[in-house]
LODREN-556325 format. One record per residue: x, y, z of N, C-alpha, C in turn; residue number from 1. Coordinates in Angstrom, 1 decimal. Layout:
LODREN-556325
   n_xx   n_yy   n_zz  ca_xx  ca_yy  ca_zz   c_xx   c_yy   c_zz   i
      X      Y      Z      X      Y      Z      X      Y      Z NUM
...
end
This chain:
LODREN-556325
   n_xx   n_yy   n_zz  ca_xx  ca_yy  ca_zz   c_xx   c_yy   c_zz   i
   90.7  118.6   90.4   90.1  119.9   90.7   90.7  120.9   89.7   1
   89.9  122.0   88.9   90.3  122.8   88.1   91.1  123.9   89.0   2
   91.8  124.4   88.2   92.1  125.7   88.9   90.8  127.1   89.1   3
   90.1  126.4   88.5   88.7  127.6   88.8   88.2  127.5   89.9   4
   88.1  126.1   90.4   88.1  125.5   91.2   88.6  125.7   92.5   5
   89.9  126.0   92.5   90.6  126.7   93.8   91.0  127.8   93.7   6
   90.3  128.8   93.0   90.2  130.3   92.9   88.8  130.2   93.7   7
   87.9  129.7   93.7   86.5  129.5   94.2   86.9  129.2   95.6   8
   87.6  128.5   96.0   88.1  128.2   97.6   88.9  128.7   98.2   9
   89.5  129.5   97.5   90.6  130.7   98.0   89.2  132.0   98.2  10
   88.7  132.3   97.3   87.7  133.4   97.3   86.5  133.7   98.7  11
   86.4  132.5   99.6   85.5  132.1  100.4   86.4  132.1  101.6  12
   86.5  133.2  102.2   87.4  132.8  103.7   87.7  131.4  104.7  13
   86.2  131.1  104.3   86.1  129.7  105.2   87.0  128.7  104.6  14
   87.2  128.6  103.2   87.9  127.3  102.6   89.5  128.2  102.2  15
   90.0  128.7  102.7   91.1  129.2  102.0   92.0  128.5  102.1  16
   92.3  127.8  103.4   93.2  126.9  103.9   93.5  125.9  102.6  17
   92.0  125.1  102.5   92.0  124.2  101.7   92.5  125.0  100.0  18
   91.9  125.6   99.8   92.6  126.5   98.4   93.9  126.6   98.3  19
   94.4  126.8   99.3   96.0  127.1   99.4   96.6  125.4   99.4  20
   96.4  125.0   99.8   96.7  123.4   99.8   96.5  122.7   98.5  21
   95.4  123.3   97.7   95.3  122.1   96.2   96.3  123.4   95.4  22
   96.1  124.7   95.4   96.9  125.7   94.7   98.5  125.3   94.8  23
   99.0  124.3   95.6  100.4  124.4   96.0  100.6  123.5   94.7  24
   99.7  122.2   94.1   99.9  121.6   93.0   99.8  122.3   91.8  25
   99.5  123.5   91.7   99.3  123.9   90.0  101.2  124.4   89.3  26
  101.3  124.0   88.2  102.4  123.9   88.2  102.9  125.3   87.9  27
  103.2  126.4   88.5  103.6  127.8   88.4  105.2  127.6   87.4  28
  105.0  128.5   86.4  106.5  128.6   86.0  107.6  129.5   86.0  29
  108.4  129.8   86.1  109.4  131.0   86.0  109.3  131.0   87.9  30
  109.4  132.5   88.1  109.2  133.3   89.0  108.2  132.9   89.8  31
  107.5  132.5   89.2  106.0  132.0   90.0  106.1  131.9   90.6  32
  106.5  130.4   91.2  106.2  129.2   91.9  107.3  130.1   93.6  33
  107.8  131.1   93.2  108.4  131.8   94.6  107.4  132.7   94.8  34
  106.6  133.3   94.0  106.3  134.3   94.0  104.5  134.0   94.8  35
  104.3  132.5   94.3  103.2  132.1   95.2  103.0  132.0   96.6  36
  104.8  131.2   96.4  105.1  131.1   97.9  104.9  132.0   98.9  37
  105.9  133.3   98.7  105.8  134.4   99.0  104.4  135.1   99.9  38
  102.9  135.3   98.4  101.7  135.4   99.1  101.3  134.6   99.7  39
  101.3  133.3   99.5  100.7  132.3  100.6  101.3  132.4  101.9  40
  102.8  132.8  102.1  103.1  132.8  103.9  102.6  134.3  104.0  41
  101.8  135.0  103.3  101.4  136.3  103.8  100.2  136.3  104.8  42
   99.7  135.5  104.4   97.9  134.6  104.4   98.4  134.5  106.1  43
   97.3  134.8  107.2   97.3  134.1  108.3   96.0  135.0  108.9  44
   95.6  134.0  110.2   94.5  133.9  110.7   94.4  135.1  111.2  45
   95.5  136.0  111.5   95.5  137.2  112.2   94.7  138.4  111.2  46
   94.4  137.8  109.7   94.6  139.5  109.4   93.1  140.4  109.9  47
   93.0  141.3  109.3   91.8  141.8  109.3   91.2  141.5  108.2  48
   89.7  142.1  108.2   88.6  141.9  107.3   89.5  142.0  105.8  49
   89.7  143.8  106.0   90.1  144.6  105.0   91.5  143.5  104.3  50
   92.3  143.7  105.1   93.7  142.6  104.9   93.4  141.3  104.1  51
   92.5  140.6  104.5   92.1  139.5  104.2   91.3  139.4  102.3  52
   90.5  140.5  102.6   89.6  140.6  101.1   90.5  141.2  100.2  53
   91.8  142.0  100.5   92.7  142.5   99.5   93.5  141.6   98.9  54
   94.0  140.3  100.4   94.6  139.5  100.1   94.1  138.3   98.7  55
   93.0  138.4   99.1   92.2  137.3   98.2   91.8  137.2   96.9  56
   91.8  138.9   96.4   91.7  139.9   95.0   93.4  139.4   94.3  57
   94.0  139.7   95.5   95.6  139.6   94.9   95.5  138.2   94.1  58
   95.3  137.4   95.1   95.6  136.2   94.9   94.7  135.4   93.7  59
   93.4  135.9   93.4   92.5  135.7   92.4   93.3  136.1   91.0  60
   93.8  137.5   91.3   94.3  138.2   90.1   95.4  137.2   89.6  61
   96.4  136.7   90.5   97.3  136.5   90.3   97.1  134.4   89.7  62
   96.2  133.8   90.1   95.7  132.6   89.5   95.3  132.3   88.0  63
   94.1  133.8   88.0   93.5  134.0   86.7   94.5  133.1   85.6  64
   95.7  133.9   85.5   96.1  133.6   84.2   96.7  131.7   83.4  65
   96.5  131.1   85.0   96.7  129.8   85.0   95.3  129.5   85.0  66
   94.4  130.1   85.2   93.5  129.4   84.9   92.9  129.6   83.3  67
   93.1  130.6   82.6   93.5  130.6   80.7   94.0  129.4   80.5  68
   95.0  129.4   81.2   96.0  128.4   80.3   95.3  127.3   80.1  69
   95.4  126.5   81.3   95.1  125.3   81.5   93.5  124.7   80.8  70
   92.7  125.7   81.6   91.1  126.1   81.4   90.7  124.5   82.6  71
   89.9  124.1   81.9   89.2  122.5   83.2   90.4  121.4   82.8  72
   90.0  120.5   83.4   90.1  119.0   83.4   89.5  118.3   83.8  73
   89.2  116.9   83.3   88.6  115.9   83.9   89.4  114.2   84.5  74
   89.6  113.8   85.4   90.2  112.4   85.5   90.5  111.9   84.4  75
   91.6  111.4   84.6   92.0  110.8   83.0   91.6  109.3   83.1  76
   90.4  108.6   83.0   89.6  107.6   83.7   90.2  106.4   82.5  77
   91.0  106.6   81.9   92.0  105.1   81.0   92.9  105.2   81.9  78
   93.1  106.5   82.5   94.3  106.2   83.0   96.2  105.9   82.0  79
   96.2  107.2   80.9   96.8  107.0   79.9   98.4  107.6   80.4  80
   98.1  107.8   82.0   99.6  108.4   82.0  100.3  107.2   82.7  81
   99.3  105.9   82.8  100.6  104.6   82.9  101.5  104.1   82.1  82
  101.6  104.8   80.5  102.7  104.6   79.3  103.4  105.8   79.6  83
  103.1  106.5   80.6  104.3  107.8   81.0  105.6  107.2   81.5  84
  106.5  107.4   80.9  108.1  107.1   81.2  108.5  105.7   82.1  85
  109.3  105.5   82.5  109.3  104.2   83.4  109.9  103.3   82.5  86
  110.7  103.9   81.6  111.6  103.1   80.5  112.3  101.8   80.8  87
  113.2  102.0   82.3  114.1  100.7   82.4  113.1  100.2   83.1  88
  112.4  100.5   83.8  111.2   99.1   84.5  110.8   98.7   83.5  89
  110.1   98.9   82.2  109.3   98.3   81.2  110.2   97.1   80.8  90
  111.9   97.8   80.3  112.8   96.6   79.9  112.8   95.6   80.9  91
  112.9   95.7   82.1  112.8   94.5   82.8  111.8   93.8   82.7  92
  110.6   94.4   82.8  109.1   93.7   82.9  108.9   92.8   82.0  93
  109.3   93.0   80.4  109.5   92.5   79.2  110.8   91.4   79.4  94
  111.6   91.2   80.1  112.3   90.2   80.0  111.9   89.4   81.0  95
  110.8   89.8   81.9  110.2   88.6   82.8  109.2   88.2   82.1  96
  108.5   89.0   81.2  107.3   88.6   80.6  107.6   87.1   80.2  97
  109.0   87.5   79.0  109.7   86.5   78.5  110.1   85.2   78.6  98
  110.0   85.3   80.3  111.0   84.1   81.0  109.9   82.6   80.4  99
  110.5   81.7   81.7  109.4   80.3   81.2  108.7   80.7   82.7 100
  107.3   79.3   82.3  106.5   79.5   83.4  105.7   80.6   83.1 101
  104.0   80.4   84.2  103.4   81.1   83.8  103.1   82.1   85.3 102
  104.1   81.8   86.1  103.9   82.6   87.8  105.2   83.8   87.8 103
  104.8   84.5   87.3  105.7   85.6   87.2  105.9   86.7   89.1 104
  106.8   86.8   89.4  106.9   87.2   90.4  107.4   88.9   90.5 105
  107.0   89.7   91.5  107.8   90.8   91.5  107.6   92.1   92.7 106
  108.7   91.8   93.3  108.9   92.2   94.7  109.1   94.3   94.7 107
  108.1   94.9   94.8  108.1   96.5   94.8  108.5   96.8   95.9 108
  109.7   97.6   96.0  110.0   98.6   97.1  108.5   99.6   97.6 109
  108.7   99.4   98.7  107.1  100.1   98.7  107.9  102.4   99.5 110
  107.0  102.8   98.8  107.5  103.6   98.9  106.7  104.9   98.3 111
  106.1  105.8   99.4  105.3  106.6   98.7  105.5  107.9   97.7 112
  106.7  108.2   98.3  107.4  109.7   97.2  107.3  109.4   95.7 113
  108.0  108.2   95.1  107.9  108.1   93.9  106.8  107.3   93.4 114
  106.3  107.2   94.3  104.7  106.2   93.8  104.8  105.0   93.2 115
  105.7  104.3   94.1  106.0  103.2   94.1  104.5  101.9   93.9 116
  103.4  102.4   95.0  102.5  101.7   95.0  101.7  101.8   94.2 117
  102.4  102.1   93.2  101.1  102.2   91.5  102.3  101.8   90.8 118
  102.8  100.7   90.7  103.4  100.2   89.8  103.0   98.9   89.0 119
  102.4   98.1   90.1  101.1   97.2   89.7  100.4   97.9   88.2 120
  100.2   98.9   88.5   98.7   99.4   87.9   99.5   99.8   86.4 121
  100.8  100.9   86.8  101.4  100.7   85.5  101.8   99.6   84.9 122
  101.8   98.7   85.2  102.8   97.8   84.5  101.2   96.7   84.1 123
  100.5   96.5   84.6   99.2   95.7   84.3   98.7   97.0   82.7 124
   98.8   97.9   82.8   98.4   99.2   81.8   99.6   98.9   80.3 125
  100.5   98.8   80.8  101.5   98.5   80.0  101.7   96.9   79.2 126
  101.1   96.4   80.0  100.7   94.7   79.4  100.2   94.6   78.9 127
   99.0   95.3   78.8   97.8   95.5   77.8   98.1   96.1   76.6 128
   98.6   97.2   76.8   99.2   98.0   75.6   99.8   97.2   74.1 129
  101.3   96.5   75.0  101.7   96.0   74.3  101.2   94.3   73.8 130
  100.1   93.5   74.5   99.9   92.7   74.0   99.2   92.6   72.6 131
   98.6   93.5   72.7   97.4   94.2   71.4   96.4   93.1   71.7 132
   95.9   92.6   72.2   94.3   91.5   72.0   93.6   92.2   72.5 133
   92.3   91.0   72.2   90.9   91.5   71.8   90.7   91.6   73.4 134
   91.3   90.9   74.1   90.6   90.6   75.5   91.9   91.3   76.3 135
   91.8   92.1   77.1   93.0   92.3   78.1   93.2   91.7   79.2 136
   94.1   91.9   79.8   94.5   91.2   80.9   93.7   91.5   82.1 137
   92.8   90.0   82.7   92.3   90.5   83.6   92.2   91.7   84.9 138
   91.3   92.4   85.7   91.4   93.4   86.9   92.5   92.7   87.5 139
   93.1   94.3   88.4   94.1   94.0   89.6   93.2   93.4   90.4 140
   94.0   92.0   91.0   92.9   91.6   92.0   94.1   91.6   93.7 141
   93.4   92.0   94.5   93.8   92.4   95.4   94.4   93.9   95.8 142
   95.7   94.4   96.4   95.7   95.9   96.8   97.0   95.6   97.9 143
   97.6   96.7   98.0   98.7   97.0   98.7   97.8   96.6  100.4 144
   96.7   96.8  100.5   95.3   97.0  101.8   95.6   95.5  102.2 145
   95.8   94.4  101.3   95.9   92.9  101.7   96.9   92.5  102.1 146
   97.6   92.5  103.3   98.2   92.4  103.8   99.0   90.8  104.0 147
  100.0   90.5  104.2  100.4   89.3  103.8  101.2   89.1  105.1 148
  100.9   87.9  106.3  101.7   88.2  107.5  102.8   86.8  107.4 149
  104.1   86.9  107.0  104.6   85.7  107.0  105.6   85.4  107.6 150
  105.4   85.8  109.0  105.6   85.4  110.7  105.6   84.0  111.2 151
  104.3   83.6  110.6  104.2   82.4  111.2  103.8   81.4  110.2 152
  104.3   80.3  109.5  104.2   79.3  108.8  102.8   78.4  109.2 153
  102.6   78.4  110.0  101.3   77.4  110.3   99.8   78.2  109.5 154
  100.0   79.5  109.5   99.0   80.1  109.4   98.7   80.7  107.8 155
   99.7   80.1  107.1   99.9   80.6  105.0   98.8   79.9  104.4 156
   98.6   78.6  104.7   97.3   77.9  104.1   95.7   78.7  104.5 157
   95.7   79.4  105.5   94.6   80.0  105.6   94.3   81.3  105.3 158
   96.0   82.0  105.4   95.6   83.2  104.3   95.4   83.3  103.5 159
   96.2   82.1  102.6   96.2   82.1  100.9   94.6   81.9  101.1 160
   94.1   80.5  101.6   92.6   80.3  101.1   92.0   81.8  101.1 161
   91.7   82.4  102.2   91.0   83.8  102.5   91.4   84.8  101.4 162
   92.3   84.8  101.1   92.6   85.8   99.8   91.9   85.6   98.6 163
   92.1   84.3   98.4   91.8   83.4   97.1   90.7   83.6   97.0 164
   89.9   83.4   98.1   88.6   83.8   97.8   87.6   85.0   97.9 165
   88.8   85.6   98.7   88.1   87.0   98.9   88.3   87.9   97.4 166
   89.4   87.6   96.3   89.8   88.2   95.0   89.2   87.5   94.2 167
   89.3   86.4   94.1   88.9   85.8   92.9   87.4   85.2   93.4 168
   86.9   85.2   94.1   84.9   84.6   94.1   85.0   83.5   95.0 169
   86.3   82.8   95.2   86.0   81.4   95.4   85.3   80.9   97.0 170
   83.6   81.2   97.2   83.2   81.3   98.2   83.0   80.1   98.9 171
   83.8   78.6   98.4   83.3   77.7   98.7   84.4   77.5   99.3 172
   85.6   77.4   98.8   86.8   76.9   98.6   87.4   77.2   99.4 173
   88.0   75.9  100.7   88.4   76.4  101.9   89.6   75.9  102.3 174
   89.9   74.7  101.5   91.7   74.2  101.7   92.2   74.3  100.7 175
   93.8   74.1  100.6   94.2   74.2   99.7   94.4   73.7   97.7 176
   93.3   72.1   98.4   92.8   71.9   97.3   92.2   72.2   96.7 177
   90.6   72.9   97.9   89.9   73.2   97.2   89.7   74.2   95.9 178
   90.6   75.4   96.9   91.3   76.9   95.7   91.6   76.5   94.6 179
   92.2   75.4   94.4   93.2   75.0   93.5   91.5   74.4   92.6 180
   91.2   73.8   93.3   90.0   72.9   92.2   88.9   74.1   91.9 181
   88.8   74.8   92.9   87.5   75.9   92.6   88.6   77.0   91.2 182
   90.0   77.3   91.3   90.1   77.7   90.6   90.6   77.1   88.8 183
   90.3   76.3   88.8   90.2   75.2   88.0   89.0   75.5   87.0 184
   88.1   74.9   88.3   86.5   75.3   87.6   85.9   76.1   86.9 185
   86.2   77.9   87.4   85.8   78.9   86.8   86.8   79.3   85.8 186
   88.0   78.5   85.5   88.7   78.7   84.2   89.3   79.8   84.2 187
   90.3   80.3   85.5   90.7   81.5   86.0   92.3   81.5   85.3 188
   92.7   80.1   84.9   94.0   80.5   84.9   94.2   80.3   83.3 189
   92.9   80.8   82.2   93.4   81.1   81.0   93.8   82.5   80.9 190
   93.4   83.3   81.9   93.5   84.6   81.7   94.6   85.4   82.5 191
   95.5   86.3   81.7   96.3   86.7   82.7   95.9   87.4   84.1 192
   96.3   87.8   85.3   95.7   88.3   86.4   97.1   88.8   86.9 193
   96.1   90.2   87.0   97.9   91.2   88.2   97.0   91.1   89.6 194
   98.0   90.3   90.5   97.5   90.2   91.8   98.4   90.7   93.1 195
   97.7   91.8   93.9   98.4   92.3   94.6   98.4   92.2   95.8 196
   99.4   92.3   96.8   99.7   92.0   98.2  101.0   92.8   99.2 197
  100.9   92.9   99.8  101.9   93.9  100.7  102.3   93.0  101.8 198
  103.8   92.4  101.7  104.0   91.9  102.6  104.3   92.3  103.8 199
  104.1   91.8  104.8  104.2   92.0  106.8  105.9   91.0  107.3 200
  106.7   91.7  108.1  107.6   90.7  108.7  107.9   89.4  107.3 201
  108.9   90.1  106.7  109.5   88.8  105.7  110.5   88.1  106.0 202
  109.6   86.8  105.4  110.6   85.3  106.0  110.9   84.7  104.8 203
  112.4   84.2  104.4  112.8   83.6  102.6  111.7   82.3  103.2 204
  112.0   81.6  103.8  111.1   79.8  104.1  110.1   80.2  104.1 205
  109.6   81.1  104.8  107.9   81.1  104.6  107.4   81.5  103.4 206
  107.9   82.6  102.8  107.3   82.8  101.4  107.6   81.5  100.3 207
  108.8   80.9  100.1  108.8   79.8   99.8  107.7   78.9   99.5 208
  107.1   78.6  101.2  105.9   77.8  101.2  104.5   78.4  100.6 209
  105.0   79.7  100.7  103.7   80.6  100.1  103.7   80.3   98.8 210
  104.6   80.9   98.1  104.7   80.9   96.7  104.5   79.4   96.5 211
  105.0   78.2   96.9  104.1   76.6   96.5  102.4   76.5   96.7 212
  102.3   77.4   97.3  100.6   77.5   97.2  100.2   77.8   96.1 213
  101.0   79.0   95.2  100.4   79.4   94.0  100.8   78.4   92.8 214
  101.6   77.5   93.2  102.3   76.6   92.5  101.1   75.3   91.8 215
  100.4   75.4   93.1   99.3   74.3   93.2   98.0   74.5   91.9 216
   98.0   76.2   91.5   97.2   76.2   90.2   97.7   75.7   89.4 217
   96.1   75.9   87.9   96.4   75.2   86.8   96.8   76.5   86.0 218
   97.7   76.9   85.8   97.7   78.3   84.8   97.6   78.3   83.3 219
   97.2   79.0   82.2   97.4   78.7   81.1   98.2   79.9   80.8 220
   97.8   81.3   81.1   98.2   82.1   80.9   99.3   83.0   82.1 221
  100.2   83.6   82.1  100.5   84.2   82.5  100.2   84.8   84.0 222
  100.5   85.0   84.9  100.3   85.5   86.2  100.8   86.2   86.8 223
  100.6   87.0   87.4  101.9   88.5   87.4  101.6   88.6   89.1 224
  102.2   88.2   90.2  102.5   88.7   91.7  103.1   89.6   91.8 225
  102.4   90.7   92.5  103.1   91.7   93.2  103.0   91.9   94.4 226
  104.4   91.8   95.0  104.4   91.8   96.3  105.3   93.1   96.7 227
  104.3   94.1   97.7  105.3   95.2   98.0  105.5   94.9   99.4 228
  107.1   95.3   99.4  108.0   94.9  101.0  108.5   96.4  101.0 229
  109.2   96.4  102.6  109.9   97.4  103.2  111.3   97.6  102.5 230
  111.7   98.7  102.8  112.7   99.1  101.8  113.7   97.8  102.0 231
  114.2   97.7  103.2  115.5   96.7  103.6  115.3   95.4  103.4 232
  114.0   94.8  103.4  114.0   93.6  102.7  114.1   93.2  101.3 233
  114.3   94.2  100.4  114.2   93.8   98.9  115.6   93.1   98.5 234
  116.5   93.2   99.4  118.0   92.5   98.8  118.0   91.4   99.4 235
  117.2   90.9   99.8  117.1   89.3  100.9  115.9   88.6   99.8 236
  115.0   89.3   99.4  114.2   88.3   98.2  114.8   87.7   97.5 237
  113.6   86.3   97.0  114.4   85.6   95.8  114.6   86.5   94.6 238
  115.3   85.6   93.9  116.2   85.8   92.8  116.1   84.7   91.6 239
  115.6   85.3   90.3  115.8   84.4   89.1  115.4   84.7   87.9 240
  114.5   83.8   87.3  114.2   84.1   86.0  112.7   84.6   85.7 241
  112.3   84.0   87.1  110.5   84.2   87.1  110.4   85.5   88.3 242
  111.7   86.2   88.7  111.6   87.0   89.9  111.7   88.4   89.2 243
  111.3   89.5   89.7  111.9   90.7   89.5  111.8   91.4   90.7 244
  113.1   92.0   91.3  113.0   93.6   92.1  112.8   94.7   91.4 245
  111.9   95.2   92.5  112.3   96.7   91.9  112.2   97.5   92.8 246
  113.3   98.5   92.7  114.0   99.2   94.1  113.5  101.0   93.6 247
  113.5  101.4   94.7  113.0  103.0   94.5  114.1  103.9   93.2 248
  115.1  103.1   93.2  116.0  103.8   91.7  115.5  103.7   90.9 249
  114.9  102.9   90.7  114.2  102.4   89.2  113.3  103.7   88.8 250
  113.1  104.4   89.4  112.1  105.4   89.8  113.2  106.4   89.2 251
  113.2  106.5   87.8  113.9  107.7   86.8  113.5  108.8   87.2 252
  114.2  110.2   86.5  113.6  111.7   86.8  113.1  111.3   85.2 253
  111.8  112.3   85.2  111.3  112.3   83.8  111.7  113.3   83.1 254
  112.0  113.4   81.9  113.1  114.4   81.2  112.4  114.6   80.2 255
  112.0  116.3   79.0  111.6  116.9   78.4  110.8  116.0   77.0 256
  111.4  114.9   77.1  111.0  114.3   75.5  110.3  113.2   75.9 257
  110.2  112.9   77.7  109.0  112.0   77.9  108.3  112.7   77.8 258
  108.2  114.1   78.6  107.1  115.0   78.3  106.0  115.1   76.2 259
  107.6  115.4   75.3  106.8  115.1   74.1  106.5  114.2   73.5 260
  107.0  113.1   73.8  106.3  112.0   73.5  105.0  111.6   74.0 261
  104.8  112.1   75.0  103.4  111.6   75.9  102.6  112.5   75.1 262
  102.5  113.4   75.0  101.8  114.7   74.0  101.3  114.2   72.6 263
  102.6  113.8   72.3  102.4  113.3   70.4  101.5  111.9   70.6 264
  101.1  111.3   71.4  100.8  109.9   71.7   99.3  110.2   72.6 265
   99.2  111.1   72.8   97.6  110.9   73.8   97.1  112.7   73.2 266
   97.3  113.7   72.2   97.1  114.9   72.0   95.5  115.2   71.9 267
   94.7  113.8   71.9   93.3  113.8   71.4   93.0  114.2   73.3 268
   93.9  113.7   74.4   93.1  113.7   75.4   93.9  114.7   76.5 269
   95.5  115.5   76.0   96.0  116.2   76.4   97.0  117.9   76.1 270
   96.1  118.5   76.5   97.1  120.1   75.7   98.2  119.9   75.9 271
   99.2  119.9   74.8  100.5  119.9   75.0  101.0  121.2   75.5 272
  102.2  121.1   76.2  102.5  122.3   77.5  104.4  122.5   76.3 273
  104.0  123.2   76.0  105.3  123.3   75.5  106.0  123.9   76.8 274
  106.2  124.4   77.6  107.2  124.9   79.0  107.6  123.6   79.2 275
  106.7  122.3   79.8  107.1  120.7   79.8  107.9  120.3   79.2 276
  107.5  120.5   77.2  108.4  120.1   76.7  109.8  120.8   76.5 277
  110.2  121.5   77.4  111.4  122.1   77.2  112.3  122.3   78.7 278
  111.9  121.3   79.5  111.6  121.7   81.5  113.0  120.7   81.4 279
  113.4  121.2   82.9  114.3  120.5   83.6  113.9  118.7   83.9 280
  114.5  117.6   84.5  114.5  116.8   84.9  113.9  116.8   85.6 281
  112.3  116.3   86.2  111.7  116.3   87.4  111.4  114.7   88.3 282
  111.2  114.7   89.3  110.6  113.4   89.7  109.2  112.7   89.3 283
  109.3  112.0   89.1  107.6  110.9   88.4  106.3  111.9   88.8 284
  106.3  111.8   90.6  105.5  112.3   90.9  105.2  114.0   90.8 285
  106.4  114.5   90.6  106.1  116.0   90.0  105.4  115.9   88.7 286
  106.3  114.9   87.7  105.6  114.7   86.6  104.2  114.8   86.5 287
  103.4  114.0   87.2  102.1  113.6   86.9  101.6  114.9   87.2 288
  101.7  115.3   88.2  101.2  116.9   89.0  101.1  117.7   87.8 289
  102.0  118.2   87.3  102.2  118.8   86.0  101.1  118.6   84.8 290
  101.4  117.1   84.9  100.6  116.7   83.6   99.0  116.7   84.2 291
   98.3  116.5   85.0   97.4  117.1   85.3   96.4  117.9   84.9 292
   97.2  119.3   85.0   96.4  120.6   84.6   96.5  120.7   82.8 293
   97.1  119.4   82.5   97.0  119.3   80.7   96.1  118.6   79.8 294
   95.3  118.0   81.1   94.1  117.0   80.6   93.0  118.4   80.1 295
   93.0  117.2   78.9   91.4  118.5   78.3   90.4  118.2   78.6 296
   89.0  118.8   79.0   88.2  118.8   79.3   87.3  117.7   77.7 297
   86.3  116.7   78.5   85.4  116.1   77.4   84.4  116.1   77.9 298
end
């Protein structure tokens, strides 16, 4: 949403609520960001007419000049701010890439503040980057939504099938041979695949037997599992050469020169903010908020 955009829903009594709610994301600098605060707890259902349409001039006047700045945006639909910072995750991701074997494993603290549940997405974005081929690495297949219940051992051979074929096509394929043969057939395992899942109630034995499920493919290329768990289970997962954790630390403050690097590296599709390049330490998710209102309109 542009900031023109929530001057337009601030402007309309009816939607002001919601104006005030996407307005709390624009990145105010200096004094601002108190000085917004301030008007907005002024704002309430009690005022009058008059009170209200004064209030809203203020508040228009006081937008305007963030709306210069920035001017529109549109979704950044490459999705170019998955090469945004995340330095020591990449180094580890790169020494799993490295490992042997082609079932790469990796256990995400799940976790919404630092946006933990898009790490898949960066790190499948960051695969591509640095592989340089003609062909990239297959779609994420599956979603944090796919739930993985490993409670009960009797019941992994029917999840896996159901998955297997609910992500990858395989509409025939109902034991665990069959997966294995149907994914054979359509020649699934020349291509890399980031595949996702959110584990329920974690068992070391049962995942075990899980992970030998995936064991049972033919892989040529590379395979990347991601499995996001509850904070307190990530120091009980396996551990090795084909494993990675990754714990909500990993989740760096982003610091001034990611800001200009990301700038000098995507400038065709973002206004550089020099205040960014010169800002305090912020969290990921502040980060992106920020970067945001820097996408140029195409």
């Amino acid at each position: 949403m542009t900031i023109n955009e929530i001057i337009a829903l601030i402007s309309n009594p009816a939607t002001i609520a919601d104006g005030l709610a996407k307005a709390v994301r624009v990145p105010f600098t200096g004094a601002d960001r108190a000085l917004f605060d301030m008007k907005r707890s002024r704002f309430s259902a009690g005022m009058t007419d008059y009170e209200r349409l004064n209030w809203i001039q203020e508040m228009i006047v006081f937008l305007q000049p963030y709306a210069a700045r920035y001017g529109g945006y549109q979704s950044d639909l490459l999705n170019r701010w998955h090469h945004f910072d995340k330095r020591e995750l990449k180094r580890k991701f790169d020494r799993l890439r490295r490992s042997g074997g082609n079932l790469k494993i990796l256990f995400i603290e799940y976790d919404n503040d630092p946006l933990s549940y898009l790490l898949h997405e960066i790190l499948q974005s960051y695969h591509n980057s640095i592989e340089q081929t003609t062909e990239p690495a297959g779609a994420i297949k599956g979603g944090t939504e796919y739930e993985l219940d490993l409670s009960d051992h009797t019941c992994l051979d029917e999840q896996w099938s159901d998955f297997m074929r609910s992500v990858f096509g395989l509409s025939r394929a109902v034991s665990v041979a069959e997966v294995a043969d149907g994914f054979k057939e359509k020649k699934l395992g020349i291509q890399s695949h980031f595949v996702v899942q959110k584990i329920y109630k974690f068992n070391t034995e049962n995942f075990e037997r899980y992970y030998a499920l995936w064991q049972t493919l033919t892989l040529e290329a590379p395979h990347f599992l991601f499995f996001y768990v509850d904070p307190d289970v990530l120091q009980v997962t396996p551990s090795g050469d084909g494993f990675l954790a990754c714990p909500c630390s990993m989740h760096s403050l982003v610091q001034k020169d990611d800001f200009a690097r990301f700038f000098a590296s995507y400038g065709r599709c973002y206004k550089e903010d020099l205040i960014l390049c010169q800002c305090e330490p912020m969290p990921f998710r502040e980060a992106l908020e920020r970067l945001e209102f820097c996408e140029k309109e195409h």
